[in-house]
VOLUMSE-316172 format. One line per field, with one value per atom (N, C-alpha, C): residue in one letter; chain; atom name; y, x, z. Coordinates in steps of 0.2 Angstrom, whole numbers, plus 5000, padded with zeros to 4 digits. Layout:
<atoms>
resn: (A, ...)
chain: (A, ...)
name: (CA, ...)
c2: (Y, ...)
c1: (X, ...)
c3: (Z, ...)
</atoms>
This chain:
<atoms>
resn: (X, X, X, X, X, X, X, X, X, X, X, X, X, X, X, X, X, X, X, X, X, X, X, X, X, X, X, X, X, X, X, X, X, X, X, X, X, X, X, X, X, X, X, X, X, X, X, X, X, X, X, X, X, X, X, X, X, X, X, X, X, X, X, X, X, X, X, X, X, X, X, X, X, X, X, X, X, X, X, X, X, X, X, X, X, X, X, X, X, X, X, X, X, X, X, X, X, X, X, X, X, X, X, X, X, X, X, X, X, X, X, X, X, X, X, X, X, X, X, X, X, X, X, X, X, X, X, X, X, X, X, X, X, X, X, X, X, X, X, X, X, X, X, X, X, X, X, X, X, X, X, X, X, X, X, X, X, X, X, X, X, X, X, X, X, X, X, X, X, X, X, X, X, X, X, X, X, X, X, X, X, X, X, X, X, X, X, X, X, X, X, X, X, X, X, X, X, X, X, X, X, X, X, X, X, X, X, X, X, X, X, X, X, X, X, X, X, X, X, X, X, X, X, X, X, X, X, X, X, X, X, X, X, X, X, X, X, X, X, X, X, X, X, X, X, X, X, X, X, X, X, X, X, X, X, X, X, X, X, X, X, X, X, X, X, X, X, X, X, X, X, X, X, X, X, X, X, X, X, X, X, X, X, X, X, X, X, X, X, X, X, X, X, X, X, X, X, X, X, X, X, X, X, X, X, X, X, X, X, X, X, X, X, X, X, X, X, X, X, X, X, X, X, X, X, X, X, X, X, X)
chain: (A, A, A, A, A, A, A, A, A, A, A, A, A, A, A, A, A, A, A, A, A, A, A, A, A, A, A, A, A, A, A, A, A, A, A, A, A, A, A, A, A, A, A, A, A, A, A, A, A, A, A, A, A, A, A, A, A, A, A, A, A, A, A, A, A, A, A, A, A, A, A, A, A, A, A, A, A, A, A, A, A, A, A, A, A, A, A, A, A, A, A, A, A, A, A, A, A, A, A, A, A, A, A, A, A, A, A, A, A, A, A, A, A, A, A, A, A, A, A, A, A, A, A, A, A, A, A, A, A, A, A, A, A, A, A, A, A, A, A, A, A, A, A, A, A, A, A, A, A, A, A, A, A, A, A, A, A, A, A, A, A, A, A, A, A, A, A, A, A, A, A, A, A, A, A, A, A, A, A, A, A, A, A, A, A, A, A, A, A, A, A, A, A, A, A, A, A, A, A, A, A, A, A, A, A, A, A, A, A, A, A, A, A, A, A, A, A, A, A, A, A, A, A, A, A, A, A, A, A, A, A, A, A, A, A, A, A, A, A, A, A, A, A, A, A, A, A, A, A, A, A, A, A, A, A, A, A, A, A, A, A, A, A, A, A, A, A, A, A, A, A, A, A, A, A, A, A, A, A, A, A, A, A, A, A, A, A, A, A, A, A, A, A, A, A, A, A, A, A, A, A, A, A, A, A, A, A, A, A, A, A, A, A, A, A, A, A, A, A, A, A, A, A, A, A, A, A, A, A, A)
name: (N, CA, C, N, CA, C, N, CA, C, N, CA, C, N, CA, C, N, CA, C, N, CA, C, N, CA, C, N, CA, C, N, CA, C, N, CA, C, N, CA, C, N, CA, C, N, CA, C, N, CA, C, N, CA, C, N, CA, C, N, CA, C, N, CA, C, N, CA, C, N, CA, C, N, CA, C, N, CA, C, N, CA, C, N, CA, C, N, CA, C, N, CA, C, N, CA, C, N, CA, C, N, CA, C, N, CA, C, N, CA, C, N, CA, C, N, CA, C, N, CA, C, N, CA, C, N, CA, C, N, CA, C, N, CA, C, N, CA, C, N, CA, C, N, CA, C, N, CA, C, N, CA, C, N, CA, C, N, CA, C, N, CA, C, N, CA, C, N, CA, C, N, CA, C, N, CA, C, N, CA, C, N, CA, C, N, CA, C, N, CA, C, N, CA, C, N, CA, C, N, CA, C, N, CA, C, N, CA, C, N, CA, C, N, CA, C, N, CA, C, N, CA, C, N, CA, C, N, CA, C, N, CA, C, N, CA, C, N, CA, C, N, CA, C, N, CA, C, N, CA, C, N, CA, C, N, CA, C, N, CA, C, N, CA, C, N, CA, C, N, CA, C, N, CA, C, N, CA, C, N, CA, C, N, CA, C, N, CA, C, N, CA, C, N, CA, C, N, CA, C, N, CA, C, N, CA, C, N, CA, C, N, CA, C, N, CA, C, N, CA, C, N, CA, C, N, CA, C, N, CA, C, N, CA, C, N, CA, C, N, CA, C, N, CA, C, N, CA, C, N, CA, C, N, CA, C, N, CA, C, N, CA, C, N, CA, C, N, CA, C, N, CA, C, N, CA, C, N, CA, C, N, CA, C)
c2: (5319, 5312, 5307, 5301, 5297, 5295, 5295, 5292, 5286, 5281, 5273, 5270, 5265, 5262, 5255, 5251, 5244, 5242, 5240, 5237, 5228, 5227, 5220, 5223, 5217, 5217, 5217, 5213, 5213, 5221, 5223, 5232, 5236, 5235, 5241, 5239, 5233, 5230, 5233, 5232, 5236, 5243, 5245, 5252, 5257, 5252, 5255, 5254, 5250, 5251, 5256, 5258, 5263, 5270, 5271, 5276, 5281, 5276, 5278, 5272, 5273, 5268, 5270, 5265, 5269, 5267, 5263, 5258, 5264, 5263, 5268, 5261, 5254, 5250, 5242, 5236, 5231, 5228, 5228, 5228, 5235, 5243, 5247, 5251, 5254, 5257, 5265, 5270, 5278, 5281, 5281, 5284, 5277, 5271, 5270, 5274, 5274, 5278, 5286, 5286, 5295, 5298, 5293, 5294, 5288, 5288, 5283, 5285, 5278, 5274, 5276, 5279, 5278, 5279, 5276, 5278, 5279, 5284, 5288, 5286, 5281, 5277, 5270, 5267, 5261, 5257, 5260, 5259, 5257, 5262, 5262, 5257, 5257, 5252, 5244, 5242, 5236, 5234, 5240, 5237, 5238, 5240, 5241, 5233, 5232, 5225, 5222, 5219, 5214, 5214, 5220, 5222, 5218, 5221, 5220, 5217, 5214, 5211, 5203, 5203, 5197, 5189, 5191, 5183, 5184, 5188, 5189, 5187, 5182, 5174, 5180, 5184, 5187, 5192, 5194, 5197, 5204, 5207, 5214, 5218, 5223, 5230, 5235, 5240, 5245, 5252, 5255, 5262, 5266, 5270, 5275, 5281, 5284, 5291, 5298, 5303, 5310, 5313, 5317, 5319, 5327, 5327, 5335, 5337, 5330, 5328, 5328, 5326, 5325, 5335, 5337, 5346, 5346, 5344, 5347, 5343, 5336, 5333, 5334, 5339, 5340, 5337, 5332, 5330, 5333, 5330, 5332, 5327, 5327, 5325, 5328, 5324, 5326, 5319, 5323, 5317, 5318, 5313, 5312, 5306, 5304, 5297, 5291, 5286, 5279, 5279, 5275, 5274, 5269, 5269, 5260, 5265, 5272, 5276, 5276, 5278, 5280, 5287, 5291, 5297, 5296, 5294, 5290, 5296, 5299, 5301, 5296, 5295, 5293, 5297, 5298, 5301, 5299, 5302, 5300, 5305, 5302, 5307, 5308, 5314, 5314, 5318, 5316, 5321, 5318, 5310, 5308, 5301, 5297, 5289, 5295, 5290, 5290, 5293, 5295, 5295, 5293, 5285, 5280, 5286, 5292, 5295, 5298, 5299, 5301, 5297, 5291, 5284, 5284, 5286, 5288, 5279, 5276, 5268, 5263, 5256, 5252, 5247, 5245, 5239, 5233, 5225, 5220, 5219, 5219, 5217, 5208, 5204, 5199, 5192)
c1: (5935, 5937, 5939, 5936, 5938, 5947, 5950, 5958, 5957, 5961, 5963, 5969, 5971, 5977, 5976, 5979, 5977, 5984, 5984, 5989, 5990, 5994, 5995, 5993, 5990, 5987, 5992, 5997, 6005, 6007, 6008, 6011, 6009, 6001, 5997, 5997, 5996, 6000, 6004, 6010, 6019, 6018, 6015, 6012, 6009, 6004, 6001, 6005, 6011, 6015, 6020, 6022, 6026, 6024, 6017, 6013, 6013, 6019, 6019, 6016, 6014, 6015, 6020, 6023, 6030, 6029, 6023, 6023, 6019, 6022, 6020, 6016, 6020, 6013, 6019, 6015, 6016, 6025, 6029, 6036, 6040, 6036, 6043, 6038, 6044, 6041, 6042, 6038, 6037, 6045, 6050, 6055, 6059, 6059, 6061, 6057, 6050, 6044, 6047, 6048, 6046, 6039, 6033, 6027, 6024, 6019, 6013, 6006, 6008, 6001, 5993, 5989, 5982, 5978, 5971, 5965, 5962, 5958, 5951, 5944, 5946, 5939, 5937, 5932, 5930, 5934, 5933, 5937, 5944, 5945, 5954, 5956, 5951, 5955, 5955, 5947, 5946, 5953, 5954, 5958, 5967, 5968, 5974, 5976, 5969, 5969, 5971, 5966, 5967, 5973, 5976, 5983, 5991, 5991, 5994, 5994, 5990, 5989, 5985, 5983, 5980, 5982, 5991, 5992, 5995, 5993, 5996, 5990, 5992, 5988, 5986, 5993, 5991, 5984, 5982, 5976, 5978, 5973, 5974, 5968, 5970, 5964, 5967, 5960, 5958, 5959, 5964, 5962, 5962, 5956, 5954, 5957, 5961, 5964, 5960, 5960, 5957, 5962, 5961, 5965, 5965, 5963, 5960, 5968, 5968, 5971, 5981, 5978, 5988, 5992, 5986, 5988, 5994, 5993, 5994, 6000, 6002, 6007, 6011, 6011, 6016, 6018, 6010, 6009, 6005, 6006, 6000, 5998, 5993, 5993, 5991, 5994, 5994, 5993, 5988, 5986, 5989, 5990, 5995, 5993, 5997, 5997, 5998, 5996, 5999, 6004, 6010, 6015, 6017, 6012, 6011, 6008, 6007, 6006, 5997, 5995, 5988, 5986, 5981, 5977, 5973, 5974, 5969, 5975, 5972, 5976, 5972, 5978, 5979, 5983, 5978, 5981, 5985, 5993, 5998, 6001, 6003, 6005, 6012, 6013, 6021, 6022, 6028, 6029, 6032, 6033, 6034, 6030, 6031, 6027, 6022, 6016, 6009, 6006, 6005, 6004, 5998, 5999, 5990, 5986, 5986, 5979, 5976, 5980, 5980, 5974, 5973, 5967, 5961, 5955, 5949, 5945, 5947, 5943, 5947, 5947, 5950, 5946, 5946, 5940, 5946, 5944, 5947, 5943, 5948, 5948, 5946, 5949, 5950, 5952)
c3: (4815, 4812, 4817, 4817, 4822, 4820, 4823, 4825, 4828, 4824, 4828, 4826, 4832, 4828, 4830, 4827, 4830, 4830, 4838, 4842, 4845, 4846, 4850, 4857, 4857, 4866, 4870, 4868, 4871, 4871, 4867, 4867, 4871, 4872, 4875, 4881, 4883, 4892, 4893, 4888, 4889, 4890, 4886, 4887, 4894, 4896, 4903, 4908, 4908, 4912, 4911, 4906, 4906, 4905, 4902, 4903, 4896, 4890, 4884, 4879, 4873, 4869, 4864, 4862, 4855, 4849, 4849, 4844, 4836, 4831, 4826, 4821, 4820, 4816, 4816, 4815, 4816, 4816, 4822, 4819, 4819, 4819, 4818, 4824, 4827, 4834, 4831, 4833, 4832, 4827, 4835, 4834, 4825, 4826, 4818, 4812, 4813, 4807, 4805, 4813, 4813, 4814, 4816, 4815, 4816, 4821, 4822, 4815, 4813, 4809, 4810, 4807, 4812, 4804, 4804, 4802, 4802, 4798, 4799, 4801, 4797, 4795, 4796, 4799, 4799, 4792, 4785, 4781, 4778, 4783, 4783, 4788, 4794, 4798, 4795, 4791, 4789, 4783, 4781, 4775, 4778, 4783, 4785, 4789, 4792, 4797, 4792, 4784, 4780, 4777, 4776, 4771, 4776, 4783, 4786, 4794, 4796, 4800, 4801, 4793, 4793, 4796, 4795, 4799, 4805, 4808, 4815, 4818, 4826, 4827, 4836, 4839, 4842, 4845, 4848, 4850, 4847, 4844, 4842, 4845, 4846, 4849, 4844, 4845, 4842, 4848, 4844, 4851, 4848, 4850, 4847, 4852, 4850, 4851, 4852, 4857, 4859, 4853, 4849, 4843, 4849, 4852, 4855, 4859, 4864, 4867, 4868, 4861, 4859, 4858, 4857, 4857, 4863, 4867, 4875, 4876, 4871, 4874, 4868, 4863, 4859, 4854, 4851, 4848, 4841, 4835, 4829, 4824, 4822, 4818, 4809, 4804, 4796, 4792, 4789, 4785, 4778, 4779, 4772, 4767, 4762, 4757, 4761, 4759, 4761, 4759, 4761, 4761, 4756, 4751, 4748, 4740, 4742, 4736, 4736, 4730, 4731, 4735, 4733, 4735, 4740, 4744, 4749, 4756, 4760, 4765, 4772, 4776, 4783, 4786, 4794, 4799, 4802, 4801, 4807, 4811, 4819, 4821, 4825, 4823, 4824, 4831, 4833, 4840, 4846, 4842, 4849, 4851, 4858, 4859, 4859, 4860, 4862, 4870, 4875, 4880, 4881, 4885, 4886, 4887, 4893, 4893, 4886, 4882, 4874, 4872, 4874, 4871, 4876, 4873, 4876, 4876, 4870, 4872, 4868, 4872, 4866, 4867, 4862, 4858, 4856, 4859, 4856, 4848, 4845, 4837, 4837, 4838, 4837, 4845)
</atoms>
Protein backbone atom coordinates (compact mmCIF):
# COMPACT_ATOMS: atom_id res chain seq x y z
CA UNK A 1 0.00 0.00 0.00
CA UNK A 2 1.23 3.33 -1.02
CA UNK A 3 1.88 5.59 2.51
CA UNK A 4 1.61 9.54 2.17
CA UNK A 5 1.27 12.44 4.23
CA UNK A 6 0.86 15.86 3.20
CA UNK A 7 3.08 18.40 4.58
CA UNK A 8 3.80 22.24 4.65
CA UNK A 9 6.65 23.02 2.54
CA UNK A 10 7.66 25.16 5.56
CA UNK A 11 7.86 21.75 7.90
CA UNK A 12 9.64 19.59 5.51
CA UNK A 13 12.58 22.47 5.13
CA UNK A 14 12.45 22.44 9.07
CA UNK A 15 12.71 18.84 8.82
CA UNK A 16 15.78 18.40 6.47
CA UNK A 17 17.48 20.37 8.69
CA UNK A 18 17.00 18.51 11.58
CA UNK A 19 16.83 15.10 10.01
CA UNK A 20 13.33 14.38 11.66
CA UNK A 21 9.84 15.49 10.74
CA UNK A 22 7.44 15.66 13.94
CA UNK A 23 4.73 16.83 12.26
CA UNK A 24 1.61 14.06 12.67
CA UNK A 25 -1.22 16.63 10.64
CA UNK A 26 -1.98 20.23 10.14
CA UNK A 27 -1.36 22.10 13.54
CA UNK A 28 -0.58 19.13 15.93
CA UNK A 29 3.01 17.86 15.91
CA UNK A 30 3.36 13.45 16.37
CA UNK A 31 4.32 13.50 20.07
CA UNK A 32 0.65 15.98 20.72
CA UNK A 33 -1.27 13.04 18.42
CA UNK A 34 0.62 10.14 19.59
CA UNK A 35 0.73 9.27 15.97
CA UNK A 36 1.52 10.66 12.48
CA UNK A 37 -1.59 10.94 9.92
CA UNK A 38 -1.11 9.24 6.53
CA UNK A 39 -3.25 7.79 3.55
CA UNK A 40 -3.42 4.79 1.60
CA UNK A 41 -4.88 5.97 -1.25
CA UNK A 42 -4.98 8.56 -4.08
CA UNK A 43 -8.42 8.71 -2.46
CA UNK A 44 -7.73 9.26 0.88
CA UNK A 45 -5.16 11.75 0.21
CA UNK A 46 -7.86 13.82 -2.19
CA UNK A 47 -10.43 13.75 0.50
CA UNK A 48 -8.11 14.42 3.57
CA UNK A 49 -6.57 17.67 1.30
CA UNK A 50 -10.28 18.84 0.66
CA UNK A 51 -11.60 18.07 4.42
CA UNK A 52 -8.58 19.70 5.90
CA UNK A 53 -6.46 21.60 4.09
CA UNK A 54 -8.53 23.42 1.75
CA UNK A 55 -7.75 26.92 3.01
CA UNK A 56 -4.29 26.66 3.79
CA UNK A 57 -2.76 29.53 0.99
CA UNK A 58 0.83 27.82 1.97
CA UNK A 59 2.60 25.43 -0.51
CA UNK A 60 1.79 21.81 0.35
CA UNK A 61 3.73 18.50 -0.62
CA UNK A 62 2.99 15.02 -0.72
CA UNK A 63 5.54 12.55 0.86
CA UNK A 64 5.27 9.34 0.22
CA UNK A 65 6.89 7.19 3.00
CA UNK A 66 9.23 3.62 2.44
CA UNK A 67 6.76 1.68 4.89
CA UNK A 68 9.60 -1.10 4.71
CA UNK A 69 11.86 1.41 6.07
CA UNK A 70 10.25 2.77 9.20
CA UNK A 71 10.95 -1.26 10.63
CA UNK A 72 14.45 -0.25 11.28
CA UNK A 73 13.79 3.01 12.91
CA UNK A 74 11.27 1.74 15.47
CA UNK A 75 8.61 2.77 13.73
CA UNK A 76 5.00 1.07 12.76
CA UNK A 77 2.36 1.37 11.19
CA UNK A 78 -1.74 0.48 12.07
CA UNK A 79 -4.41 1.10 10.29
CA UNK A 80 -7.07 2.21 12.00
CA UNK A 81 -10.78 4.35 11.79
CA UNK A 82 -10.81 7.98 10.99
CA UNK A 83 -10.69 10.01 13.87
CA UNK A 84 -13.94 11.84 12.55
CA UNK A 85 -15.71 7.98 12.82
CA UNK A 86 -16.63 5.94 9.87
CA UNK A 87 -15.15 2.27 8.68
CA UNK A 88 -12.83 3.68 6.36
CA UNK A 89 -9.12 2.66 7.83
CA UNK A 90 -6.01 5.12 7.55
CA UNK A 91 -2.57 4.38 7.94
CA UNK A 92 -0.91 5.98 10.95
CA UNK A 93 2.22 5.68 12.41
CA UNK A 94 3.39 5.58 15.76
CA UNK A 95 6.87 5.46 17.32
CA UNK A 96 8.09 8.55 17.26
CA UNK A 97 9.16 11.83 14.52
CA UNK A 98 9.60 10.65 11.06
CA UNK A 99 13.23 10.16 9.89
CA UNK A 100 13.45 12.31 6.36
CA UNK A 101 15.44 9.17 5.00
CA UNK A 102 11.96 7.30 5.92
CA UNK A 103 10.58 9.49 2.49
CA UNK A 104 11.44 7.74 -0.64
CA UNK A 105 9.80 10.96 -2.93
CA UNK A 106 7.98 14.19 -2.54
CA UNK A 107 5.69 15.58 -4.89
CA UNK A 108 4.42 19.41 -4.60
CA UNK A 109 0.55 19.37 -4.26
CA UNK A 110 -0.12 22.83 -4.79
Amino acid sequence: MTLQHIALESDWQAAQERGTYPVSTLGRTIEQEGFMHCSGSPEQLQGVLGRFYRDVSEPLLVLTIDEVSLDGHGLDVRYEPAVLGGDELFPHVYGGDLPVGCVSRVDRLR
